[in-house]
C-alpha positions in Angstrom: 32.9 -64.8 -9.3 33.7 -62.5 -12.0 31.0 -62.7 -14.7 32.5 -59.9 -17.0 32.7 -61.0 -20.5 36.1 -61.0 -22.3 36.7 -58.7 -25.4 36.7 -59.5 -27.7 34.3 -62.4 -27.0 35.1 -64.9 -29.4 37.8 -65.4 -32.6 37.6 -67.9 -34.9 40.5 -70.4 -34.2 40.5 -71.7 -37.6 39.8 -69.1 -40.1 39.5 -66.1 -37.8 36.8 -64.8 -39.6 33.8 -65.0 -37.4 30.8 -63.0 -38.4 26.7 -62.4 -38.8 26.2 -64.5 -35.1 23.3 -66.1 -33.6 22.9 -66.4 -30.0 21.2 -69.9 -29.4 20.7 -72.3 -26.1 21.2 -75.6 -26.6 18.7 -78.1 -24.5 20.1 -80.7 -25.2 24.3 -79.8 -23.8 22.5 -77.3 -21.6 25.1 -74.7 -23.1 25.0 -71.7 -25.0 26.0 -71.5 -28.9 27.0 -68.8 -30.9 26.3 -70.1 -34.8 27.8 -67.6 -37.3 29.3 -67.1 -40.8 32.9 -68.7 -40.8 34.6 -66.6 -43.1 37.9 -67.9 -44.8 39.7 -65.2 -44.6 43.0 -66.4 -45.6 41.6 -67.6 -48.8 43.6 -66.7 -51.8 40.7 -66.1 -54.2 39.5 -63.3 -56.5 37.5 -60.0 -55.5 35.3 -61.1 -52.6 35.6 -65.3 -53.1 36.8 -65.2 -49.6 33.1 -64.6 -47.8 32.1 -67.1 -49.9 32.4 -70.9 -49.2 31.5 -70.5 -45.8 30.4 -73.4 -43.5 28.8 -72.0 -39.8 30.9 -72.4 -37.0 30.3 -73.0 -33.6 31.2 -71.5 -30.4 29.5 -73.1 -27.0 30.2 -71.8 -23.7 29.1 -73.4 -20.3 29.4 -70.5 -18.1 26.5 -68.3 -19.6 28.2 -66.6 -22.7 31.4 -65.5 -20.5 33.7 -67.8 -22.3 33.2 -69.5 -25.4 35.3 -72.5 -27.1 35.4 -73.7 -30.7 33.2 -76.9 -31.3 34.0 -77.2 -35.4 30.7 -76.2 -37.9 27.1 -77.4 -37.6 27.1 -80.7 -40.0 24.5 -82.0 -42.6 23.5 -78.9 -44.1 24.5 -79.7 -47.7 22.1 -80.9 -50.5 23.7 -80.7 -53.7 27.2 -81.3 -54.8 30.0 -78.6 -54.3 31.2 -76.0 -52.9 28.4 -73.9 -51.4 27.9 -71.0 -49.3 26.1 -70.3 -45.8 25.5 -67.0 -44.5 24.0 -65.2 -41.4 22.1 -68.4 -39.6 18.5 -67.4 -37.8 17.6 -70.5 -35.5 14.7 -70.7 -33.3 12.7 -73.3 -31.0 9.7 -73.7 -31.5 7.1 -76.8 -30.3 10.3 -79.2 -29.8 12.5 -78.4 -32.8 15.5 -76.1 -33.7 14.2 -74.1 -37.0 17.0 -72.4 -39.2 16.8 -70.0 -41.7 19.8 -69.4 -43.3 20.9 -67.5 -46.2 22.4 -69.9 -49.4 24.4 -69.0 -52.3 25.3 -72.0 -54.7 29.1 -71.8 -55.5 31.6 -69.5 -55.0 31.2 -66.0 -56.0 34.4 -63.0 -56.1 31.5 -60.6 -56.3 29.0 -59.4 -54.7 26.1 -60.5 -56.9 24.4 -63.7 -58.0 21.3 -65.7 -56.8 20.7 -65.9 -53.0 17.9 -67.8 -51.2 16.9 -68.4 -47.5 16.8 -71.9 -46.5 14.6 -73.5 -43.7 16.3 -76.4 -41.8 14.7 -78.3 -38.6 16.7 -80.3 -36.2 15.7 -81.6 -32.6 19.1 -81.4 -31.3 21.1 -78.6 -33.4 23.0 -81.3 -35.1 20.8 -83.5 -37.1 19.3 -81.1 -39.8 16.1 -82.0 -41.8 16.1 -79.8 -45.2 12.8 -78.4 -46.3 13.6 -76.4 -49.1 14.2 -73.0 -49.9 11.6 -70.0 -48.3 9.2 -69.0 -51.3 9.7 -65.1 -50.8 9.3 -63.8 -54.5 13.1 -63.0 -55.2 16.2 -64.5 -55.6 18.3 -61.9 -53.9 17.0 -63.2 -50.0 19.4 -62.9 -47.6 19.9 -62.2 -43.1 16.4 -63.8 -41.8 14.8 -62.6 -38.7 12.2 -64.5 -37.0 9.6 -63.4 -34.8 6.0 -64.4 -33.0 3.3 -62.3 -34.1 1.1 -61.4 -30.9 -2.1 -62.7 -32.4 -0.5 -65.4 -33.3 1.7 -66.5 -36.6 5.4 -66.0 -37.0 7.1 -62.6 -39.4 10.2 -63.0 -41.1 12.4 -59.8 -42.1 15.0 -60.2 -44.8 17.4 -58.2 -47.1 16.4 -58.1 -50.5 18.9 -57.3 -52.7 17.2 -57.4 -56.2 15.1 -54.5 -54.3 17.3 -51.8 -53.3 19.0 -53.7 -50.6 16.0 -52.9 -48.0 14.1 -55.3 -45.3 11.0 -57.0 -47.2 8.9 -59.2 -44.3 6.8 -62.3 -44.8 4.2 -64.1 -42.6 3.5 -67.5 -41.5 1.1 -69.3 -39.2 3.3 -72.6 -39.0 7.2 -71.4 -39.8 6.8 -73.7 -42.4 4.6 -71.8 -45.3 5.6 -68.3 -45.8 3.7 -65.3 -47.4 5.6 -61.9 -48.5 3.8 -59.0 -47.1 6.1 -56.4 -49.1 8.3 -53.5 -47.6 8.6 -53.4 -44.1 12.0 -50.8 -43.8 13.3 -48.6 -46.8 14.9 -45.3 -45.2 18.1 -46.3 -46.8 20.4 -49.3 -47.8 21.0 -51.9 -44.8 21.4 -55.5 -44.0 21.0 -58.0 -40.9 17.7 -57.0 -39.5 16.9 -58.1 -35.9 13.7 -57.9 -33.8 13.3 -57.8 -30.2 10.5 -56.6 -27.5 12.4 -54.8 -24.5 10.4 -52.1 -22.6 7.5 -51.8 -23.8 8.4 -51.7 -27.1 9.5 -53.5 -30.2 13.4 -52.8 -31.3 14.8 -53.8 -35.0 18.6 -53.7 -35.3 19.7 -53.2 -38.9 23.5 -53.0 -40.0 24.5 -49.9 -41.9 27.5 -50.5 -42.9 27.8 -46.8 -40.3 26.8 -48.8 -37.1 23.1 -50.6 -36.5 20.3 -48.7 -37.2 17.7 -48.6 -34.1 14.2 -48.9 -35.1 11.2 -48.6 -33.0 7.7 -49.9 -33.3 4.6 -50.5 -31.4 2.9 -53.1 -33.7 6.2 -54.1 -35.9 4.6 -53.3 -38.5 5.2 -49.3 -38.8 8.9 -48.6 -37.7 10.2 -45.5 -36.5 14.3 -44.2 -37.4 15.5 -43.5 -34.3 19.6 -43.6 -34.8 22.7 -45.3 -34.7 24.2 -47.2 -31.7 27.8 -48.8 -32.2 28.4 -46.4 -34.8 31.5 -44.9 -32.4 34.4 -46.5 -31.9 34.8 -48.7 -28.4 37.7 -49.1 -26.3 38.1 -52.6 -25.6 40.3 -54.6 -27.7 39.1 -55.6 -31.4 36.2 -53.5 -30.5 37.7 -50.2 -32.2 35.4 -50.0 -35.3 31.9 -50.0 -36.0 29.9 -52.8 -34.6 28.6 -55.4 -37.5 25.1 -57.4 -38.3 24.1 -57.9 -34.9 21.9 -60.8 -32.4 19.7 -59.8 -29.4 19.6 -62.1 -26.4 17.3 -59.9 -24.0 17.0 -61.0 -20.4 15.1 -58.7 -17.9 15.4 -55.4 -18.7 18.7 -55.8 -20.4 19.6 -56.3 -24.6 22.6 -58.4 -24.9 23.9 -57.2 -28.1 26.0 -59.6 -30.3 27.8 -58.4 -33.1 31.1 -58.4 -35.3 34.1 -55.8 -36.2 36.7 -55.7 -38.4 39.4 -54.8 -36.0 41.9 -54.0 -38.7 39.9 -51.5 -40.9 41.1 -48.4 -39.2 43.0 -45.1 -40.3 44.9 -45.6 -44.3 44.8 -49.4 -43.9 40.8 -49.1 -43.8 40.1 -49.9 -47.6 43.3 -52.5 -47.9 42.4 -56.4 -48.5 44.7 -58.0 -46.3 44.6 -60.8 -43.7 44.8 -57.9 -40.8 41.5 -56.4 -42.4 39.7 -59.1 -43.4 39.7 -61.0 -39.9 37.3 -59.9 -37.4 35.9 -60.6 -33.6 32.5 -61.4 -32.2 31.6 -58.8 -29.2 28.6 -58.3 -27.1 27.4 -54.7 -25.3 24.4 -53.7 -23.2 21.5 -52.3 -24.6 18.3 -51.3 -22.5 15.2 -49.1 -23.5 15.3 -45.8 -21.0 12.0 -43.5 -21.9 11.1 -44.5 -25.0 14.9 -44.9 -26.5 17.7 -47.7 -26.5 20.7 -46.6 -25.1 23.8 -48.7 -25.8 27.1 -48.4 -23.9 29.9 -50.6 -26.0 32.5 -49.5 -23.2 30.2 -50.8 -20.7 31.7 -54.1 -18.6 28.8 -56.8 -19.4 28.7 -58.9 -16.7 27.0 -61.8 -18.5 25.0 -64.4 -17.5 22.7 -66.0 -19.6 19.7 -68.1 -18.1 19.1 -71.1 -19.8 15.3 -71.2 -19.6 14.0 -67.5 -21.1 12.0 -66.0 -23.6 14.7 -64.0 -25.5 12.6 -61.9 -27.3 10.7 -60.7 -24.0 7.7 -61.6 -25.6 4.7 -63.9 -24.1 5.5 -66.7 -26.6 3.2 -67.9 -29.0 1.9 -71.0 -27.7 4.0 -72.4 -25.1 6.5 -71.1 -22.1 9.1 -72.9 -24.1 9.2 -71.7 -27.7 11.7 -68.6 -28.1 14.0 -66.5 -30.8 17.6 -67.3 -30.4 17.5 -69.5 -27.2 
């Protein structure tokens, strides 16, 4: 059978503005779910309006992450009245519950500034969500969680802060559920969408750009080393022509399965327009592994995908159970 993933992967049937993904497997269909931003990109708004408003749609495929079809957006997230916005979902399992952390933005905005908070959700079956309240994390500029186990124990969560230079912050946690900023964890420039994962020895951190992801390496994930850009040249398979966006790891084996987003149409003179053809954009996965010491990512590469259903993404021993895992 042919396990090669289409390109692109996925496109939003209804607003084909799928972005900031999340790779997740769901126990209870015994599928696999990609949970992103639903951009509206045919929205008619001001300035920027159109990334706001969001819901998260939902993409589940049955044939480990080959093919993927549109399920609608996750329900029951709301807790006040309006209009609101939902960015860039984080969802774990953890001791027999679906945590989410997800970034919220009350209203719509057509800037790119405003209040912004990370909200933590629990569900036991990815549809029934139980609110706890916005993630204490001494800003209100909070944005693209990453969550993961601490290996003596504990949970670390690494976020954009915007009020503060737009840089990853961190926090700690023994429980998911009471979090503690522990300050600056990565300030060599301006960046977004920060994702952790242990492959090879090593721990990785992703972090989006806006030139390609930035590849970070650390032994202890606390000190984290520069080490360059992968994604950051253009691919050759459709939609996949510009530079790869705010990425997901699903690591299986010795492989990185690299989800991420492009704006398909932001090429050549058109590149700065604000059109339908620039705004929409197209979920994609590559192949990342670690070889001596260094990630080496191959967007061009054919990624015969797979996905087990029972795994410890992260390639970590988890923290209490052989069940708990980031993103599956």
């Amino acid at each position: 059978m042919n396990r090669v993933a289409r390109a692109p992967l996925f496109r939003d049937p209804i607003h084909d503005g799928a972005a900031d993904p999340v790779a997740v497997f769901n126990r209870q269909t015994g599928e696999w779910w990609l949970v992103y931003t639903n951009r509206r990109t045919t929205a008619p708004g001001p300035g920027v309006s159109w990334v706001y408003g969001t819901d998260l749609g939902v993409a589940a495929s049955a044939d480990g992450g080959r093919t993927w079809t549109y399920r609608g957006t996750l329900p029951g997230l709301e807790t006040e009245w309006g209009r609101n916005t939902f960015w860039a979902p984080e969802i774990i399992w953890h001791d027999g519950l679906y945590h989410m952390y997800v970034s919220y933005i009350r209203g719509i905005r057509d800037d790119w500034n405003g209040a912004a908070a990370i909200h933590h959700y629990t569900s036991p079956d990815l549809l029934n969500w139980t609110h706890h309240g916005p993630v204490d994390l001494g800003s209100d500029g909070v944005i693209d969680a990453c969550v993961f186990p601490l290996p003596g124990g504990g949970w670390r969560m690494w976020f954009k802060d915007g009020r503060r230079g737009s840089l990853t912050y961190a926090a700690d946690s023994p429980d998911l559920y009471q979090w503690h900023p522990t300050g600056l964890a990565v300030g060599h420039r301006p960046h977004e969408g920060p994702n952790v994962f242990e492959l090879g020895g090593h721990y990785w951190m992703l972090v989006d750009e806006w030139r390609g992801q930035g590849v970070l390496r650390s032994d202890d994930l606390t000190t984290w080393e520069h080490q360059g850009l992968i994604l950051d040249k253009p691919g050759s398979r459709p939609d996949d022509e510009t530079i790869g966006l705010h990425a997901d790891v699903v690591v299986q084996g010795e492989t990185a399965y690299v989800f991420y987003f492009t704006h398909p149409g932001r090429v050549g003179d058109a590149a700065e327009d604000d059109t339908y053809a620039t705004r929409r954009s197209s979920l994609q996965v590559a192949a990342a592994r670690a070889v001596d010491g260094t990630l080496h990512c191959d967007r061009d590469e054919p990624v015969r995908l797979d996905l087990n259903p029972v795994s410890w993404t992260a390639g970590a021993t988890p923290p209490s159970d052989a069940d708990d895992s980031k993103g599956v």
